[in-house]
C-alpha positions as CSV (number, residue, x, y, z in Angstrom):
1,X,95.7,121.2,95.5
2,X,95.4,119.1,98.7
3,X,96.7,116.3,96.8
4,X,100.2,118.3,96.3
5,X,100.4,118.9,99.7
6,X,100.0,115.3,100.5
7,X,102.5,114.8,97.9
8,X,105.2,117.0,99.4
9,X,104.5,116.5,102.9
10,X,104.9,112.6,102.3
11,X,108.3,113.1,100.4
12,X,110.2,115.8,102.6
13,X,109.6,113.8,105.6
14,X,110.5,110.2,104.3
15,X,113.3,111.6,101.6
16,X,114.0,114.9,103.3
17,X,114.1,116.5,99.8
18,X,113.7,120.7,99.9
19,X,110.2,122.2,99.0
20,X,111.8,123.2,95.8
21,X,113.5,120.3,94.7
22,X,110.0,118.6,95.3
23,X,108.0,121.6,93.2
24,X,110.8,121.3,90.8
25,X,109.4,117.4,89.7
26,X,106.5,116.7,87.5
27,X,103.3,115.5,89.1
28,X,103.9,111.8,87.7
29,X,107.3,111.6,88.9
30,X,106.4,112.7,92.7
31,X,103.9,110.0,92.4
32,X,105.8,107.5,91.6
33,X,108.3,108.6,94.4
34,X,105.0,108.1,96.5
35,X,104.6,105.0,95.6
36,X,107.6,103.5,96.0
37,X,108.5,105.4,98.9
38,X,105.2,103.4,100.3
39,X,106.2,99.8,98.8
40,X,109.0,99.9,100.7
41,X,107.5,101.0,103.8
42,X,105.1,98.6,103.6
43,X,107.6,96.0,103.1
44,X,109.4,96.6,106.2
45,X,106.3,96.9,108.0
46,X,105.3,93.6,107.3
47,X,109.1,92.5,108.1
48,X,109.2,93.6,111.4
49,X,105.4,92.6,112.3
50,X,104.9,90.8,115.4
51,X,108.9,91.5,116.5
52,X,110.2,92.7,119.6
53,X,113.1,94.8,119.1
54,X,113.9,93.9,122.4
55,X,114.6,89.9,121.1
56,X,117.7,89.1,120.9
57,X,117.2,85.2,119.9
C-alpha cells in the first residue's frame, strides 16, 4: 500500500495530475510514468551537473 503512495506522491508532484486521474490508471501504467518521469530527471541531472546557473560563458 506504501508503494501506491509513493506512486502517487511521485506523479502529482512532477505531473501535477489529480488523485483521481492517478487512481484511475492501472498499477503498470503508473509505473511506467515512474519511470520515465525519473529517466528524464535523471537526464537533466546529469546535464546540468557541475554548472553554475550563474555562468553566462
Amino acid at each position: 500500500m506504501d508503494r501506491i503512495y509513493e506512486e502517487i506522491a511521485f506523479l502529482g508532484y512532477y505531473l501535477h495530475w489529480s488523485y483521481g486521474e492517478l487512481m484511475d490508471m492501472e498499477h503498470r501504467e503508473r509505473l511506467r510514468f515512474c519511470r520515465e518521469v525519473s529517466r528524464i530527471n535523471d537526464k537533466m541531472n546529469q546535464e546540468t551537473r557541475g554548472k553554475n546557473i550563474f555562468d553566462v560563458f
